[in-house]
C-alpha positions in Angstrom: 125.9 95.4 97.8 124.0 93.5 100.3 120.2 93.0 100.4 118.5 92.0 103.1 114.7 90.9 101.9 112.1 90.1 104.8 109.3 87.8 103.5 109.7 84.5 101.2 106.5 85.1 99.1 105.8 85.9 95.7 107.3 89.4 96.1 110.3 88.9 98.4 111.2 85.6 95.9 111.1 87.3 92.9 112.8 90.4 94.5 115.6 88.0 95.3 115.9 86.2 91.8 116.0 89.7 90.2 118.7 90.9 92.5 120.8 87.5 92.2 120.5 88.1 88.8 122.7 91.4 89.4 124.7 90.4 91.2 123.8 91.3 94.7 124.4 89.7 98.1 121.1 88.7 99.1 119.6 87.3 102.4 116.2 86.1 102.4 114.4 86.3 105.9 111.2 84.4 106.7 109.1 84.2 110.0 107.8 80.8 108.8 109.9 77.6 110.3 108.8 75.8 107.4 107.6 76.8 103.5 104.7 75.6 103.7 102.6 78.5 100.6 99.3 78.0 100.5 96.1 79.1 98.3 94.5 78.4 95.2 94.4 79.8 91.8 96.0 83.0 91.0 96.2 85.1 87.8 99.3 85.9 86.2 98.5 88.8 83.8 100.5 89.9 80.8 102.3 93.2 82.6 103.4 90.6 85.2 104.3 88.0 82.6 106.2 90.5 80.4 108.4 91.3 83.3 109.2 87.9 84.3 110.2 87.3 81.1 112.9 89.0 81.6 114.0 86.8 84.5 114.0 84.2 82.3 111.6 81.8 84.5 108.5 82.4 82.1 109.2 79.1 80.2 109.1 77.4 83.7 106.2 78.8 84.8 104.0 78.2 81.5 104.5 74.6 82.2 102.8 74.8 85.1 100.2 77.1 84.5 97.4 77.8 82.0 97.5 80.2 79.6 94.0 82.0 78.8 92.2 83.3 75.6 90.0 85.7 77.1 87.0 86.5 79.2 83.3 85.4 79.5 81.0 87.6 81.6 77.4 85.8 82.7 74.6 87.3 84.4 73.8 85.6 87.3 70.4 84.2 87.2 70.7 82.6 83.7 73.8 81.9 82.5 73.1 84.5 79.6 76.4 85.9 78.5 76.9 89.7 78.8 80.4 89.6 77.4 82.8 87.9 75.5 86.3 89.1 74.6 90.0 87.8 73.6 93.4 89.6 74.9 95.6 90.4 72.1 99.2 91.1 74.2 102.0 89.6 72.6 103.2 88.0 76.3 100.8 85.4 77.4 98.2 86.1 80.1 98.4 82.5 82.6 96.5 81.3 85.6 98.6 79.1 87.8 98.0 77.4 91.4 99.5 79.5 94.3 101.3 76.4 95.1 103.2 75.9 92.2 103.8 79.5 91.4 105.5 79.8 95.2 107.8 76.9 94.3 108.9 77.9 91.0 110.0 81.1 92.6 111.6 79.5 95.4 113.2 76.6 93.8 114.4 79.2 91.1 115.7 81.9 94.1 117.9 78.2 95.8 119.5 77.6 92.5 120.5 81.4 92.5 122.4 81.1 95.7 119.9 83.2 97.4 121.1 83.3 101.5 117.1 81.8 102.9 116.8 82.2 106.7 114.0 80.2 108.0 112.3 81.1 111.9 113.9 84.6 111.6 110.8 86.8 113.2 111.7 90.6 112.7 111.7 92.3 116.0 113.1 95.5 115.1 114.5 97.6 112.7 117.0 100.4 112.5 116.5 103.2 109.6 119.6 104.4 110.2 122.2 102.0 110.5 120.5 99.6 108.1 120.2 96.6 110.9 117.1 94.1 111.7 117.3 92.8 115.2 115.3 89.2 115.2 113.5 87.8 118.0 116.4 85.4 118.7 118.7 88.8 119.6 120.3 87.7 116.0 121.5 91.4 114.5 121.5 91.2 110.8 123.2 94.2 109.1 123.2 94.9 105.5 123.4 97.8 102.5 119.8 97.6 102.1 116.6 96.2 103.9 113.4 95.5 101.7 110.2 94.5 103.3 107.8 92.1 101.4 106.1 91.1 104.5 102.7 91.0 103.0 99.0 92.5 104.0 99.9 91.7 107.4 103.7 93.4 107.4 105.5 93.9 110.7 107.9 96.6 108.7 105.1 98.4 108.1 104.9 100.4 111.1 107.8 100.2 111.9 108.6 102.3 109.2 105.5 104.5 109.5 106.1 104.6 113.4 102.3 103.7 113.9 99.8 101.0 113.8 98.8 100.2 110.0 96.4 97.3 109.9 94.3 96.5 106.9 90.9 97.3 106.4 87.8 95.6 105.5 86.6 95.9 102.2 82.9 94.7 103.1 83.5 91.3 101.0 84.5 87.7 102.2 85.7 85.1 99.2 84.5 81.5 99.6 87.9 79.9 97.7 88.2 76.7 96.4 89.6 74.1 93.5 88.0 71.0 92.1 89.3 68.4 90.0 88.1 68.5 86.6 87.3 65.0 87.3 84.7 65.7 89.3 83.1 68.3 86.7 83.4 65.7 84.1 81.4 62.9 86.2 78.3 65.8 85.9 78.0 65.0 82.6 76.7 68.2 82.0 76.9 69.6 78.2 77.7 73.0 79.5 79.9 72.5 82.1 81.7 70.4 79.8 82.2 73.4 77.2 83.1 75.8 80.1 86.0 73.3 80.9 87.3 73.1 77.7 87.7 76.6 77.0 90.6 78.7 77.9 88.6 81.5 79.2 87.7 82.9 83.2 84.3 82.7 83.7 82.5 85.8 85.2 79.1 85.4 87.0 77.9 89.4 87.5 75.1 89.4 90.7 73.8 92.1 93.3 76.5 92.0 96.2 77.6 88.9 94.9 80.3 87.5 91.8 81.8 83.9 90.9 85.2 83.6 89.0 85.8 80.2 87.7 89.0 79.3 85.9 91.7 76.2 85.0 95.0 75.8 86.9 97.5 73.4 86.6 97.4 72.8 83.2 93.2 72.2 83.1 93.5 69.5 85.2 91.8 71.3 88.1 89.8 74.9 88.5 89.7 77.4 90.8 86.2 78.7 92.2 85.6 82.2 93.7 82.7 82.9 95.2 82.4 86.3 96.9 79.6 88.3 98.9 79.1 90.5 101.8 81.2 89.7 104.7 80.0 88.0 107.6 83.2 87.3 109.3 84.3 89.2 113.0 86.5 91.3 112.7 89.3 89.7 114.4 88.7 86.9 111.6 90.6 86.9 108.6 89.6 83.2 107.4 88.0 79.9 108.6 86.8 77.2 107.2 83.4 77.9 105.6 80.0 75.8 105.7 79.1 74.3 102.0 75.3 74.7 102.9 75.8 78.2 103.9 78.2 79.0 100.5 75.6 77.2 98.2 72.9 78.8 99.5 74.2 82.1 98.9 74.5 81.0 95.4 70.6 79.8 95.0 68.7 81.3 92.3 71.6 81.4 90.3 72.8 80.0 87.6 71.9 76.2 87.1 75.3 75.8 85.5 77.3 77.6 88.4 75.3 75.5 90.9 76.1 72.2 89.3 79.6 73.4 89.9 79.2 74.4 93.3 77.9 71.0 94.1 81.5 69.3 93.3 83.0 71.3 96.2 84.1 69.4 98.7 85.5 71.9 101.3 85.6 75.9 101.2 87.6 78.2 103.4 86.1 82.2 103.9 88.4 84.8 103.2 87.8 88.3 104.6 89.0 90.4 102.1 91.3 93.4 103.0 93.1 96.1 101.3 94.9 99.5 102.8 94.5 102.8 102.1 97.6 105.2 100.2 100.4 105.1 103.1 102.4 108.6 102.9 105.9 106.4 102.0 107.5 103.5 101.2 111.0 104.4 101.8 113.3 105.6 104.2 116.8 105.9 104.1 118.2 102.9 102.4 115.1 101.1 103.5 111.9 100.0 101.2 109.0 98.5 101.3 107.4 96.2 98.4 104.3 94.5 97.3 101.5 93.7 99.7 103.6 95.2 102.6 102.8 98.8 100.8 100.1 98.3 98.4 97.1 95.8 99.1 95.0 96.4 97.3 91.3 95.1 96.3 91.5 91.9 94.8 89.0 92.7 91.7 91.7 93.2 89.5 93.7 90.0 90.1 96.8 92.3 90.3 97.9 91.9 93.5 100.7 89.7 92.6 101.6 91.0 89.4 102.2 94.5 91.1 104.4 92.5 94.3 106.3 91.0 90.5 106.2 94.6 89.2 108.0 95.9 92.2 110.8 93.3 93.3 112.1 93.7 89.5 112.1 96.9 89.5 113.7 97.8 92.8 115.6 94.9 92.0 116.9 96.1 88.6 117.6 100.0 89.9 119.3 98.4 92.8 121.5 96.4 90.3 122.7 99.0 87.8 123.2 101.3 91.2 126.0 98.6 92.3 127.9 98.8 89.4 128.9 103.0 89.9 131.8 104.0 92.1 129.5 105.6 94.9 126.9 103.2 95.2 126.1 103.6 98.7 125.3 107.2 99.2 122.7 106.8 96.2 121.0 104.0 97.5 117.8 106.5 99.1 117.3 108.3 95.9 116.8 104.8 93.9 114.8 103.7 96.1 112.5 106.3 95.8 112.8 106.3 91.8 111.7 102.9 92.6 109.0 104.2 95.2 108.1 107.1 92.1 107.7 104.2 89.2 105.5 101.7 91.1 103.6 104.2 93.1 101.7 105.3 90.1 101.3 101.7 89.1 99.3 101.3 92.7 97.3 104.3 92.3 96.6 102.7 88.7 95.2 99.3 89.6 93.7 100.7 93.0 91.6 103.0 90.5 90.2 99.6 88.4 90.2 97.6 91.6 87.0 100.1 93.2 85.0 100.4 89.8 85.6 96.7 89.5 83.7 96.3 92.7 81.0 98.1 92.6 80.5 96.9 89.0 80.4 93.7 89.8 77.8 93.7 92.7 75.4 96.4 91.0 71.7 95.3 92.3 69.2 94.6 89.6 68.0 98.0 88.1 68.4 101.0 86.3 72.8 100.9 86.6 72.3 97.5 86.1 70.9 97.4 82.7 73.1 100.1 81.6 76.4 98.0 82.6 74.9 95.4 80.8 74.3 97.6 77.8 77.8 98.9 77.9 79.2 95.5 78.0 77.2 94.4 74.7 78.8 97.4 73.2 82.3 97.0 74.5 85.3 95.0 73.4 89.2 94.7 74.2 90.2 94.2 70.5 90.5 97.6 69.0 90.6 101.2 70.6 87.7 102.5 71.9 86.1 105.9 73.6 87.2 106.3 77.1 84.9 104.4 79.8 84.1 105.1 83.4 84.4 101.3 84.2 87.8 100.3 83.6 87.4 96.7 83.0 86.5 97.6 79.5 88.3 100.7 78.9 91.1 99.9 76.5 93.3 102.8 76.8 93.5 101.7 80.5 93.9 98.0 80.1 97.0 99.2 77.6 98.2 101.5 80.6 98.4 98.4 82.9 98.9 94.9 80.5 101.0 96.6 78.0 103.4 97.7 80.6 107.1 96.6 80.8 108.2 96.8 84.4 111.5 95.6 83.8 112.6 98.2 80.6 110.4 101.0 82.5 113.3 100.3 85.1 116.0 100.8 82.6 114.7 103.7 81.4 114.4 105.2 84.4 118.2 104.4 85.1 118.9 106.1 82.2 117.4 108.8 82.7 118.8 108.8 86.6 122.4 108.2 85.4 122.2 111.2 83.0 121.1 113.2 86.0 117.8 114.1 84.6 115.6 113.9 87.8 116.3 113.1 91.3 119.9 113.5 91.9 119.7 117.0 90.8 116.2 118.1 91.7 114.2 117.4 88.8 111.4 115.1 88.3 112.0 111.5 86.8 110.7 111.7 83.2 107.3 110.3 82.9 107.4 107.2 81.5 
């Protein structure tokens, strides 16, 4: 079986290892003449890292990353802490760089054979015969096509035969990283202790939050700083003034604003997301990760679900190329595939809203009950059944204590036994 995977990032790399892994031709197309990945810190979360153990690849990435203990919630003006809890998941829950995350994947994706084809712009696609026509005139024809094209996806309408841009989610995110030897040189008691714990740091304020965290093994951190958009809407990023991002941070936090004065450089992100598109699939065509499913950034799951869905379409795809009639199945896995990760969407799309408004809650009345509920709250043991996700543990469970890669298998299972799909029933819930 041949796979053709558009898009070399996070998604479309994993996608590719997994279906290496099984066996499958694969050939990796990327607009980009050159990898050149770019970003700062990301959050690789115990669903994601449970699944990628499976890849074997989690050793490599661990020695890259950081591995946390928990989470630290502030209020803004003070410093006081609201919150203060441990994750208990028997997978560990890492922050890495962007950087070094991209070229573990891609390094990992080379040593698997994978077919990369740099400069190769999509120009058009054809659902039926399973063919991508680059710019170049180039026809590429394979068993299946699998977009991972990101926020910005050029499969995207072509598969929904309409425009689908993004839309603005009312935020901008000032990003940056500083080395911890520039915290250090503050000689500030508590920034000290904030670097040497193996927490993220939370700063809750009206309109307005700071994420702070270690990447690359402590030896720098990644500061986000987001508040209400000010970008034109034909601007997705530029770089940002340091005046302008510290003095949206004044009043706050002494401690957040002795870090804010070792930034050097910020860039302004507009942040984006996309409403629920009717499908992902069509014919032995699918789409995966960002491509389908941005979503709001406030539950640093946006890569964990692009993870999430190249192993899993990966994996069905695999155990699909090992029956006799492989090819006429290939639409139905793909939308067991679309069926499985679909729900996982929904699910973190659902966290991802309360998250925001959460967050940004003005001083007042909600206010003091978030903070009231926080005080109550932990992420040790069960608990009741909360509004706010963040500290609902039956929901965290739903989303960190899932296993994309044997949810997969199970679903194969069940497909192979002709329990749902290929004989009009509904794929057992899992």
């Amino acid at each position: 079986m041949k796979v053709i995977i558009v898009g070399a990032g996070i998604g479309g790399l994993t996608c590719a290892i997994t279906c290496r892994q099984q066996g499958l031709d694969v050939v990796l197309l990327e607009k980009a003449p050159h990898i050149e990945p770019f970003g700062a810190g990301i959050q690789i979360p115990p669903n994601a890292t449970r699944a990628i153990k499976h890849l074997g690849i989690l050793e490599k990435l661990e020695q890259a990353a950081h591995s946390l203990e928990g989470v630290s919630i502030k209020r803004y003006e003070n410093g006081k802490e609201l919150f203060k809890a441990g994750r208990s998941w028997e997978v560990p829950w890492l922050v890495i760089h962007r950087v070094d995350y991209h070229k573990i994947l891609f390094d990992t994706a080379v040593e698997h054979s994978t077919k990369i084809t740099l400069g190769a712009e999509v120009k058009s696609v054809d659902f039926d015969k399973t063919t991508i026509t680059l710019a170049s005139g180039e026809v590429v024809e394979g068993d299946v096509i699998l977009g991972a094209d990101g926020i910005y996806s050029t499969l995207r309408p072509l598969l929904l035969s309409e425009p689908s841009p993004p839309k603005e989610a009312g935020d901008l995110a000032y990003r940056a990283t500083i080395p911890v030897a520039d915290l250090i040189l503050l000689r500030d008691e508590t920034v000290t202790k904030l670097i040497t714990s193996r927490v993220v740091t939370i700063w809750f304020g009206p309109k307005t939050h700071a994420i702070f965290y270690p990447v690359r093994k402590g030896q720098e951190f990644n500061l986000i700083l987001v508040r209400p958009d000010d970008l034109p809407a034909h601007i997705n990023k530029q770089a940002g003034s340091i005046d302008e991002m510290r003095g949206s941070f004044e009043g706050w936090d002494p401690v957040l604003k002795h870090i804010l004065s070792c930034v050097p450089h910020v860039l302004k992100w507009k942040i984006q997301h996309l409403p629920e598109i009717p499908a992902w699939t069509r014919n032995r065509f699918a789409l995966l990760g960002d491509a389908c499913h941005p979503t709001l950034p406030y539950m640093a799951q946006g890569a964990a679900l692009a993870a999430e869905d190249a192993i899993t379409v990966g994996l069905l795809l695999g155990n699909l190329a090992k029956t006799a009639d492989n090819a006429t199945r290939i639409p139905e896995v793909l939308a067991l595939y679309e069926k499985l990760q679909r729900s996982r969407a929904e699910l973190v799309s659902r966290g991802a809203l309360t998250n925001q408004k959460m967050y940004h809650l003005p001083d007042g009345p909600e206010q003091k009950s978030r903070d009231a509920e926080l005080a109550s709250a932990g992420w040790e043991e069960p608990d009741r059944a909360r509004e706010w996700k963040f500290i609902d543990r039956e929901f965290l469970r739903q989303l960190e204590g899932h296993d994309a890669y044997e949810a997969a298998e199970n679903a194969w299972t069940a497909f192979k036994k002709g329990n749902e799909g290929m004989n009009g029933k509904e794929v057992p819930s899992l």
